[in-house]
C-alpha positions as CSV (number, residue, x, y, z in Angstrom):
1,X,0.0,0.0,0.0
2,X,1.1,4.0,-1.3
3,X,0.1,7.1,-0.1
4,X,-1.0,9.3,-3.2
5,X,-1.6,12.7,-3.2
6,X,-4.0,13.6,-6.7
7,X,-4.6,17.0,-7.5
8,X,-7.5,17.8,-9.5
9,X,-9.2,14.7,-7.9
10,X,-13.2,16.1,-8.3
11,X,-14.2,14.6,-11.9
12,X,-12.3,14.0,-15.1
13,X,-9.0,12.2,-15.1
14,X,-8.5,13.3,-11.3
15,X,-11.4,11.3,-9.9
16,X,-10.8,8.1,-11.9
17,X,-7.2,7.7,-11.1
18,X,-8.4,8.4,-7.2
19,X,-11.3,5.9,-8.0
20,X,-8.6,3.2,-9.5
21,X,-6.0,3.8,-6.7
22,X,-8.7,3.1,-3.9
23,X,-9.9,0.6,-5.5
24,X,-5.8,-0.7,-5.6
25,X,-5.6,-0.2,-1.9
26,X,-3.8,3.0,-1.8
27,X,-3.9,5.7,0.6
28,X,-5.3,8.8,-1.3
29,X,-5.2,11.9,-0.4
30,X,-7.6,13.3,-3.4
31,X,-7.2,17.4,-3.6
32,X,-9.6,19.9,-5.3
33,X,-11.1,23.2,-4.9
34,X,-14.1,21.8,-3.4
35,X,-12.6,19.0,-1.9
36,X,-16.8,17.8,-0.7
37,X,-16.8,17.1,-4.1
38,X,-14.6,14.6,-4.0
39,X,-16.1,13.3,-0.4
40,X,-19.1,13.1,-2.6
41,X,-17.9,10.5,-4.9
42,X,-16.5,8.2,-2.3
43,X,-18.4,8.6,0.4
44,X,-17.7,4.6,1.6
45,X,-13.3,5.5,1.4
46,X,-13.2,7.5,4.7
47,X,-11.0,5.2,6.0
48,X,-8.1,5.4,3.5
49,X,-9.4,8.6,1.6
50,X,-8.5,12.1,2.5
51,X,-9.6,14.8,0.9
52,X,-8.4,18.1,1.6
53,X,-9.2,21.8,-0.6
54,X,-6.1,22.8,-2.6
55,X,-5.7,25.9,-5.1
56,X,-2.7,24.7,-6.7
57,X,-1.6,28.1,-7.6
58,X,-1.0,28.9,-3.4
59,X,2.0,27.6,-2.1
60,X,1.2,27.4,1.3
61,X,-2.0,25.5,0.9
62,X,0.0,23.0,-0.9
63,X,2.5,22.5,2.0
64,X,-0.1,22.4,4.1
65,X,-1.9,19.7,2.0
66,X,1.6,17.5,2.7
67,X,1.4,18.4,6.6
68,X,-1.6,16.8,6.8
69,X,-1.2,13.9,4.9
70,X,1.4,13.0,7.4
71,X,-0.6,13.7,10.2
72,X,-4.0,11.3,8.8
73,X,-1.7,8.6,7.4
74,X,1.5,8.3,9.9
75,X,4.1,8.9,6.7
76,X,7.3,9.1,7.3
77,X,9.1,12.6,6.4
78,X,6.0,13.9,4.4
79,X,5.6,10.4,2.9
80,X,3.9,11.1,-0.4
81,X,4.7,8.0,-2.0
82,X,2.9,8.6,-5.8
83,X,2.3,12.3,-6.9
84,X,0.0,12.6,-9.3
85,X,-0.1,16.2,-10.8
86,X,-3.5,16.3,-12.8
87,X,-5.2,19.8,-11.9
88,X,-4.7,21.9,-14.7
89,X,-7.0,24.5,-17.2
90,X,-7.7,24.7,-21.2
91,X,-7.4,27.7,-23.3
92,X,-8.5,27.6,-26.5
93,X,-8.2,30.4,-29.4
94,X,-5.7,31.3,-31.8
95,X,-2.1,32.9,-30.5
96,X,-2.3,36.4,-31.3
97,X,-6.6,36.5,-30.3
98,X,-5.6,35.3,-26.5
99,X,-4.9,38.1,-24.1
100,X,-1.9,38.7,-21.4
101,X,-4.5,37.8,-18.6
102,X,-5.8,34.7,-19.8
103,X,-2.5,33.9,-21.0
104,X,-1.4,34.4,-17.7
105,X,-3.9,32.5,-15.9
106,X,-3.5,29.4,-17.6
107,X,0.3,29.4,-16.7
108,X,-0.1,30.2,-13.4
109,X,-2.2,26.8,-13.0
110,X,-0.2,24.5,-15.6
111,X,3.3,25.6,-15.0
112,X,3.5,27.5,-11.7
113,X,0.7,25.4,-9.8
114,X,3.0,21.8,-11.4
115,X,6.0,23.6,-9.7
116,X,4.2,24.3,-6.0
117,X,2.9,21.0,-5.9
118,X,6.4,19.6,-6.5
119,X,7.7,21.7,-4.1
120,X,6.0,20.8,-1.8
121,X,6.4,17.5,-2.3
122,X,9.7,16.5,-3.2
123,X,11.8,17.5,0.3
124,X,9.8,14.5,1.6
125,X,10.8,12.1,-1.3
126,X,14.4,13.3,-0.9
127,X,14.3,12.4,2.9
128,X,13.4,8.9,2.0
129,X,15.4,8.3,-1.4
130,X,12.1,6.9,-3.2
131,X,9.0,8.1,-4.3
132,X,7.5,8.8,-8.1
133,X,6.1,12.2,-9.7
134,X,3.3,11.5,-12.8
135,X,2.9,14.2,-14.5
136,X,-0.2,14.6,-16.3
137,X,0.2,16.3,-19.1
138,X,-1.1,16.1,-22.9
139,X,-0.3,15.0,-26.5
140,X,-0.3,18.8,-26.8
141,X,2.8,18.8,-24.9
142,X,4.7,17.1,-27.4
143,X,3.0,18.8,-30.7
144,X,1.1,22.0,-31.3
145,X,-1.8,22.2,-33.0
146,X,-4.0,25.2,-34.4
147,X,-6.5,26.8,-31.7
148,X,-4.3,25.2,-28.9
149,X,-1.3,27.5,-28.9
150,X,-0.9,29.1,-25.7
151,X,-2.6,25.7,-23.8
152,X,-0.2,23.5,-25.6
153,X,3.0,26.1,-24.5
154,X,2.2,25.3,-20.6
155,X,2.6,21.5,-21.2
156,X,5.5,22.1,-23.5
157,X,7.0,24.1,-20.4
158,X,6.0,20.7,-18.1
159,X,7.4,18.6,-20.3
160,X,11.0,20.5,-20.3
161,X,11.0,21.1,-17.0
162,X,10.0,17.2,-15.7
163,X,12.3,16.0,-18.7
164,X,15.1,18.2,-16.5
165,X,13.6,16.9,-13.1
166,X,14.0,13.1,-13.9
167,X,17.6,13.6,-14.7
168,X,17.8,15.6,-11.1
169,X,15.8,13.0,-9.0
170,X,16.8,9.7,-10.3
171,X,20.1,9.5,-8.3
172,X,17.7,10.5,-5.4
173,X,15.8,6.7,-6.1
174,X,12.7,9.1,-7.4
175,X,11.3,8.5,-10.3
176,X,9.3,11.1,-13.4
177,X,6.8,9.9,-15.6
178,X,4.9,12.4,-18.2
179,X,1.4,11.4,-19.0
180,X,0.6,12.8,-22.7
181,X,-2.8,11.6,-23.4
182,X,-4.9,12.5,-26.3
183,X,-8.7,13.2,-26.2
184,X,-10.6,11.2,-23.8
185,X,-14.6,11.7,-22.7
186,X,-13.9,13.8,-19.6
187,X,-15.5,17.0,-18.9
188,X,-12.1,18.9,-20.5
189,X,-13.9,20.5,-23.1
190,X,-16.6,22.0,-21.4
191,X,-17.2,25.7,-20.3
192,X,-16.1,24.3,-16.8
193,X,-12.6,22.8,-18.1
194,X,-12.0,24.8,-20.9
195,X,-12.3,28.4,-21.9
196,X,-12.8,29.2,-25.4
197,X,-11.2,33.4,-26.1
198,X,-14.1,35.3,-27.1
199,X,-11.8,37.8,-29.4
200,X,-12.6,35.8,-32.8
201,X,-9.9,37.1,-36.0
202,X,-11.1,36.2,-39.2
203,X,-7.8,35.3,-41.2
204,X,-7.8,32.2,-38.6
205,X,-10.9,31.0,-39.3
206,X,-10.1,28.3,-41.4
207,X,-7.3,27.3,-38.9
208,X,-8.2,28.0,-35.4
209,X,-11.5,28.7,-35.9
210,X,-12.0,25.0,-37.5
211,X,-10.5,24.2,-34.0
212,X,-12.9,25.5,-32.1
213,X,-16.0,23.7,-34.1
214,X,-14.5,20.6,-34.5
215,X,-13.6,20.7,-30.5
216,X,-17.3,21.7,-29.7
217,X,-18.3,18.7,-31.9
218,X,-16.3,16.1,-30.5
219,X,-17.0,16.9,-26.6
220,X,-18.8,14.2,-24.8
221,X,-17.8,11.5,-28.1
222,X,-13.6,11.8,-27.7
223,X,-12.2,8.6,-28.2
224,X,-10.5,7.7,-24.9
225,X,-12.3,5.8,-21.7
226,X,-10.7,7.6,-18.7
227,X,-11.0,4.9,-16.5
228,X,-8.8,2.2,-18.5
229,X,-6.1,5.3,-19.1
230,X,-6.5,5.6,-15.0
231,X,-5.9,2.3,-14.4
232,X,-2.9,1.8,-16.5
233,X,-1.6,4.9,-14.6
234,X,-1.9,3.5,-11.3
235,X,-0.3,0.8,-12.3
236,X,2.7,3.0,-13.2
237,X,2.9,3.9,-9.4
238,X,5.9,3.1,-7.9
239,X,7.2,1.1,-11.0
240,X,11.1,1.3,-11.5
241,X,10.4,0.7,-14.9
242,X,7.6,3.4,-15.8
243,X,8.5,5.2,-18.8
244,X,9.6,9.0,-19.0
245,X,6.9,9.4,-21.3
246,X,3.6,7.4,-21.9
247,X,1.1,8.4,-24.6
248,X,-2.4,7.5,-23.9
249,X,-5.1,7.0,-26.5
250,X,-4.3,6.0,-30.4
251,X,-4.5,9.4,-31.2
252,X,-1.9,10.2,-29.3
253,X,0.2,8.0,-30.5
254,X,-0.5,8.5,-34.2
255,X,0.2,12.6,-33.4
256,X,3.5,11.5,-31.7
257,X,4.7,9.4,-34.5
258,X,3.9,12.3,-37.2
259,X,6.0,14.9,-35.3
260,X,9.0,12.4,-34.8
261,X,8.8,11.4,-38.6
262,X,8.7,15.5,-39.3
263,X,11.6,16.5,-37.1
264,X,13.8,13.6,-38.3
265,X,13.1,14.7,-42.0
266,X,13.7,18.2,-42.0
267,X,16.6,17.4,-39.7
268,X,18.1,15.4,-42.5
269,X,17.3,18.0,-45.2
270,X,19.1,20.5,-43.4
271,X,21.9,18.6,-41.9
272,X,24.2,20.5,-43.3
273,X,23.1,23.9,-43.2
274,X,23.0,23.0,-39.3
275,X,26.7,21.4,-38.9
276,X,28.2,24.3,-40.7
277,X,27.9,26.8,-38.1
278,X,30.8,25.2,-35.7
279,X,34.0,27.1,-35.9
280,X,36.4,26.1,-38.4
281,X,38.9,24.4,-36.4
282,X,36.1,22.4,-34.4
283,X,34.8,21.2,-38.5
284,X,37.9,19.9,-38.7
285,X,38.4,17.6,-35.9
């Protein structure tokens, strides 16, 4: 048995990997801005459940949410064994239509909310040499698509900086997995999840704006169960063998493989332009 502490546990990916892990035996400590919510979908896990109200965007409130997962579960230096870092927000709109405050907004949730949380965390998983951070991020952290600009720049920023952190923790005995899945039937795309820019520029229409229909058509008939995806994620958990990076969902994977195929063909047509640059006398080594 794990302590977890899940962040975004009240519906959509946060709630099923909370469902999955109780129902794996784990300690949970299941975190959300309304964390009766949560109470409210377990209501028979009080005895290995804990949930607890956490703005991931306030640092204190998430060292407090540690603090107290020592004190229900008796962990040992702030003993969050599994860190899942789900709670995140969507922005969707071309680049230039998206203002500095929602731009802002969004980043202080992905990015800077990620970065309390681990924070927080981590001096505990240090103490005890062990311990593994899951990331969950998206597809849209690995490829950029139309419409999803800014959104897709806060998991690229996730994926950089866990990339960095596994290097960091792994001689600590802590492991970093990213989670990139694709679309699956949550709530993401509603006006609850996601928040469509209002400021509408024509010349995108056919680019961004195709984004935005096609995403309002496909809410509610996305391709991915969550609770399979939640299940394989909870199985991750403590594995020594868990990847860096797990895509989730063919579409995912399909996205993935299009992007590597991309990069390594333009990379070989300009090979050379690229080499040339070194100074002469490194060339010539």
């Amino acid at each position: 048995m794990s302590t977890w502490l899940i962040t975004g546990a009240s519906r959509g990916f946060g709630a099923e990997i909370t469902r999955a892990a109780l129902d794996a035996g784990h300690e949970v400590v299941a975190t959300a801005r309304d964390p009766k919510a949560v109470e409210t979908l377990f209501p028979d896990a009080s005895d290995t459940l804990l949930a607890l109200p956490l703005d991931v965007t306030d640092q204190e409130q998430a060292r407090a949410v540690v603090a107290m997962a020592a004190k229900r579960f008796g962990t040992d230096g702030g003993g969050i064994d599994v860190l899942v870092n789900n709670a995140g927000r969507g922005l969707l709109g071309a680049v230039e239509e998206i203002p500095d405050s929602a731009a802002k907004s969004v980043y202080e949730t992905n990015v800077f909310g990620t970065l309390n949380v681990l924070r927080a965390v981590l001096p505990g998983m240090r103490r005890r040499r062990s311990g593994h951070i899951i990331n969950i991020r998206s597809v849209g952290g690995f490829t950029g698509a139309p419409g999803w600009g800014i959104y897709a720049s806060t998991k690229f920023a996730v994926e950089g900086l866990s990339e960095a952190l596994a290097a960091e923790v792994a001689p600590l005995g802590i492991k970093v997995t990213i989670v990139e899945p694709g679309f699956f039937r949550t709530d993401f795309l509603d006006a609850s999840s996601l928040h469509t820019e209002d400021r509408r520029i024509d010349d995108y229409a056919a680019t961004s704006g195709a984004t935005r229909t096609a995403s309002a058509d496909r809410n509610h008939t996305q391709p991915g169960d969550p609770a399979k995806a939640a299940r394989i994620i909870v199985g991750l958990g403590g594995d020594e063998k868990a990847p860096l990076r797990l895509q989730l969902g063919a579409d995912a994977v399909a996205r993935v493989e299009d992007k590597l195929r991309f990069v390594r063909d333009e990379l070989e047509m300009w090979r050379e332009v690229a080499t040339s640059t070194d100074h002469d006398d490194v060339a010539a080594r």
